[in-house]
C-alpha positions as CSV (number, residue, x, y, z in Angstrom):
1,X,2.0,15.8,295.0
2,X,2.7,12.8,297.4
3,X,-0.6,11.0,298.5
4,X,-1.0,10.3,302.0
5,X,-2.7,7.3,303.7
6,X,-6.2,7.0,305.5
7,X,-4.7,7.4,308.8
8,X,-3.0,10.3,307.5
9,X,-6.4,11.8,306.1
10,X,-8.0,11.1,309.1
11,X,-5.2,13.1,311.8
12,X,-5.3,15.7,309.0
13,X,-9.3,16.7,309.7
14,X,-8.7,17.3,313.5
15,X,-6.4,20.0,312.7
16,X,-7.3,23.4,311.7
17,X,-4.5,24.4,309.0
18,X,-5.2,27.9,309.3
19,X,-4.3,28.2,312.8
20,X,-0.8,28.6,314.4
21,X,-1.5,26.8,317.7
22,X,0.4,27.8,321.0
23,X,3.3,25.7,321.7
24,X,1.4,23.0,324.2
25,X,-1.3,22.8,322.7
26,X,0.3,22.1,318.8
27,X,2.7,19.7,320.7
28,X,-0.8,17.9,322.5
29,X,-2.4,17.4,319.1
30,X,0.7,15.9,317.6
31,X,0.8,13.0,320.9
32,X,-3.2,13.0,319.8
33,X,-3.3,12.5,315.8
34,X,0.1,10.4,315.6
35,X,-1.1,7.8,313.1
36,X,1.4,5.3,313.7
37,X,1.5,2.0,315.5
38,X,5.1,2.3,316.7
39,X,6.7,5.6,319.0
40,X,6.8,8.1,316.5
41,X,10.0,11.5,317.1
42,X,8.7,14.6,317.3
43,X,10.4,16.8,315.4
44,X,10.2,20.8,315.0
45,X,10.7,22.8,312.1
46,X,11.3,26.9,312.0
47,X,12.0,29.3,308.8
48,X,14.5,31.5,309.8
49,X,14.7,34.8,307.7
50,X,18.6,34.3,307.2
51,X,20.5,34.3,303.9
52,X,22.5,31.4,304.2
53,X,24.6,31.8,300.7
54,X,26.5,34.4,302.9
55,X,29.0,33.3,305.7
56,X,27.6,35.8,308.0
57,X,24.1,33.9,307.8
58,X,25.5,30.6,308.7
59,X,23.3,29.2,311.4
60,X,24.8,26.0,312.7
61,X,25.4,24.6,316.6
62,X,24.1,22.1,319.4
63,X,22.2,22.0,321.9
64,X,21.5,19.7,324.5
65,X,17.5,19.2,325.1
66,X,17.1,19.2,328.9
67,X,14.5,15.5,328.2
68,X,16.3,14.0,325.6
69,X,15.3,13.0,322.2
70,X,14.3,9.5,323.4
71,X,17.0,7.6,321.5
72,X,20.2,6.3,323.0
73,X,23.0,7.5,320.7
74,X,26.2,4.9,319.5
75,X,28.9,7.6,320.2
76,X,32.4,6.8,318.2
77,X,35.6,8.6,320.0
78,X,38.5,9.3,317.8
79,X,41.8,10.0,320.4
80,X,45.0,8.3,321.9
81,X,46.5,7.9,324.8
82,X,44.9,9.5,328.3
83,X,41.8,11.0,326.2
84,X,41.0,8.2,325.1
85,X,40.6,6.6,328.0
86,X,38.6,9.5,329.3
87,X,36.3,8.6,326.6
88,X,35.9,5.1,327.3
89,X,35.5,5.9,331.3
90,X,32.7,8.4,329.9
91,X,30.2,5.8,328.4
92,X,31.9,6.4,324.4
93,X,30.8,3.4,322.4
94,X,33.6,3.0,320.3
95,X,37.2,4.5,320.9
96,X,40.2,4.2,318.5
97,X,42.6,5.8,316.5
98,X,43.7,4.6,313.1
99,X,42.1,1.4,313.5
100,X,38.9,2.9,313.6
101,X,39.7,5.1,310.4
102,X,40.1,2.2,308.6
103,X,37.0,0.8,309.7
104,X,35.1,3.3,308.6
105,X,36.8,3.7,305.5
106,X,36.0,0.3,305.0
107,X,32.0,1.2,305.3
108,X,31.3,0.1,309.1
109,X,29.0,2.9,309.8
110,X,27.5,1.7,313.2
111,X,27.4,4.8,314.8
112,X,25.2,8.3,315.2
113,X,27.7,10.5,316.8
114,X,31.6,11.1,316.2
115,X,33.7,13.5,318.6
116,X,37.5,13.6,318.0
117,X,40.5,15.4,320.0
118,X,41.7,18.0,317.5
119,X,45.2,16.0,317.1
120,X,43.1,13.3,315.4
121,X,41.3,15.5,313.0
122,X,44.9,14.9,310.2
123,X,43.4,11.2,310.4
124,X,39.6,12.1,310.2
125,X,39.7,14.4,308.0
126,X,40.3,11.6,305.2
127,X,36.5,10.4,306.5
128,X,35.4,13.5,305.0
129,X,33.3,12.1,302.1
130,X,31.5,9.7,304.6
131,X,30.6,11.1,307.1
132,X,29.9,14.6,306.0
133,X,27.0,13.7,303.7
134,X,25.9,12.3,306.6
135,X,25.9,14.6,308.9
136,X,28.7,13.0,311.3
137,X,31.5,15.2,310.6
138,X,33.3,15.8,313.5
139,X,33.4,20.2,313.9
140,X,34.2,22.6,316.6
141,X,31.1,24.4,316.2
142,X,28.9,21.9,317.5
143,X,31.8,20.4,320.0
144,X,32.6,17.6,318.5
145,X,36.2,18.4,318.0
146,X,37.5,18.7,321.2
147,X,39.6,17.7,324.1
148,X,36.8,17.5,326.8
149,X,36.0,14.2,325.4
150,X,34.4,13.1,328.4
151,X,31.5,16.3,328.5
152,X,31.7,16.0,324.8
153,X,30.5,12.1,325.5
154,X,28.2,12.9,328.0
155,X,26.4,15.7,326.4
156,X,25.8,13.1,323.3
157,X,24.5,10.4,325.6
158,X,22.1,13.0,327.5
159,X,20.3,14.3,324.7
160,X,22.8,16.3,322.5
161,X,21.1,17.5,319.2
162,X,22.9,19.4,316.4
163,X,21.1,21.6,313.9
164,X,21.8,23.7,310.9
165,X,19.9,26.0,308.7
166,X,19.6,24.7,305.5
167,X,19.7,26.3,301.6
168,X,16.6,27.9,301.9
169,X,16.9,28.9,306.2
170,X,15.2,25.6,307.4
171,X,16.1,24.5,310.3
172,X,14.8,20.7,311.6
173,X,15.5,19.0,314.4
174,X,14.1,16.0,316.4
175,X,12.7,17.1,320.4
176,X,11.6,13.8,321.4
177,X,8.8,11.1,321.4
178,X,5.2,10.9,320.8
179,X,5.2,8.6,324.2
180,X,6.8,11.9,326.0
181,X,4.7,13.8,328.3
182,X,3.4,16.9,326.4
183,X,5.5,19.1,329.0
184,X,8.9,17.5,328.5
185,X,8.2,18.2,324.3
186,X,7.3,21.7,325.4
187,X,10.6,22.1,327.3
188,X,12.9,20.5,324.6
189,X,11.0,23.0,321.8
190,X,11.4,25.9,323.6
191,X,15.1,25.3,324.4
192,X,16.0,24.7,321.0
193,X,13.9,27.9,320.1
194,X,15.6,29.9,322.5
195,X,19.0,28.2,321.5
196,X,18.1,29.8,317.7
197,X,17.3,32.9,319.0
198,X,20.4,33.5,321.3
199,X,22.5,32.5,317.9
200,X,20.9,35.1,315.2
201,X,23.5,36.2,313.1
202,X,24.1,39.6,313.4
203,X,23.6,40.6,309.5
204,X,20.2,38.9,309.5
205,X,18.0,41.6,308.8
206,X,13.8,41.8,308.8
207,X,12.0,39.3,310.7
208,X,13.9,36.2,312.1
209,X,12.0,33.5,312.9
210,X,9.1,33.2,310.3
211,X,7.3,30.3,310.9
212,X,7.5,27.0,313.1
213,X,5.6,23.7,312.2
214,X,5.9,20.5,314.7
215,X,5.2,17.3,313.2
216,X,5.5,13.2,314.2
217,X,7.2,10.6,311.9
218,X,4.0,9.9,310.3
219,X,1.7,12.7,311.0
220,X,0.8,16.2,309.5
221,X,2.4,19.3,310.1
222,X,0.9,22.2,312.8
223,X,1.3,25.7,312.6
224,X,3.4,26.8,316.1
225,X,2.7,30.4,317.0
226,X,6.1,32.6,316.9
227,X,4.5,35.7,317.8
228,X,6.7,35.8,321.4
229,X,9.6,35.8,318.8
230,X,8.0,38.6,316.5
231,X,10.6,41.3,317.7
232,X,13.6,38.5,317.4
């Protein structure tokens, strides 16, 4: 078992672990017992009761979090001709076609969001074992393959999150900053929660969303209350 520090023990004691808290106020106590120096994310957490061995389980999208997650994204814009320089008009960081595919290839990795048009995906898709262990695989699912480059661009600079269940139906995503006002976090969670509801796969059967914890970079977990989701 990992051993945690004494500004860990300490944010740890004015929680009660037995208690699933209400959304503002679990969100409050995670601005309050943040043990870090520095702007800690916020980050959410929910156990979805999905079975995601099975195709018809997959849960996987974006969302764009109406405050933002407090970080200003690098976007890289795979396209030619007019697109691209819809792209660049668009606030894209990086815009290029094979030149940039070679770059990559070469290990430049400057970047936290790639969106390509679809007729660059022949080129991308050699960037496959980079960036998908990485989580920067262009896919139409979460709009990143595209030819609205420019909404794809904005969306990514406004706030733009993408999540995924995981093996065992985990799903994690950042909703901001500790330094946000409690009631922007408590807008951005309950889009995203809403955003997981509206996308339940229809062969998920029994209870849906389990559990949610919210968390800082550096502080202990608390319980979120999902009883409004208990029918879901």
């Amino acid at each position: 078992m990992a051993k945690h520090g004494k500004n860990y023990q300490e944010s740890l004691k004015k929680i009660d672990r037995e208690q699933a808290y209400e959304v503002e106020e679990a969100l409050q106590l995670v601005k309050e017992v943040a043990p870090a120096k520095f702007d800690e994310t916020v980050e959410a957490a929910f156990r979805l009761g999905v079975d995601t061995k099975r195709a018809d389980q997959q849960v996987r999208g974006a969302v764009v979090l109406p405050h933002g997650t407090g970080k200003t994204k690098r976007v890289l814009v795979f396209a030619k001709g007019e697109k691209a320089k819809e792209a660049e008009q668009a606030g894209a960081d990086y815009v290029g076609e094979d030149d940039l595919v070679n770059k990559v290839t070469q290990g430049w990795l400057e970047f936290d969001v790639v969106i390509a048009t679809p007729d660059m995906m022949g080129q991308v898709g050699k960037l496959g074992r980079i960036l998908g262990p990485r989580g920067l695989m262009p896919n139409p699912k979460t709009g990143t393959v595209t030819f609205e480059v420019a909404k794809a661009v904005e969306e990514a600079k406004a706030g733009k999150i993408e999540y995924r269940a995981d093996k065992a139906g985990n799903v994690h995503a950042p909703i901001g900053r500790v330094s946000f006002d409690t009631d922007k976090l408590v807008e951005n969670f309950r889009v995203l929660a809403d955003t997981l509801i509206k996308v339940k796969p229809a062969a998920a059967k029994g209870q849906y969303m389990k559990n949610a914890t919210v968390s800082s970079t550096m502080g202990p977990g608390i319980s979120v209350n999902t009883s409004r989701f208990a029918n879901s």
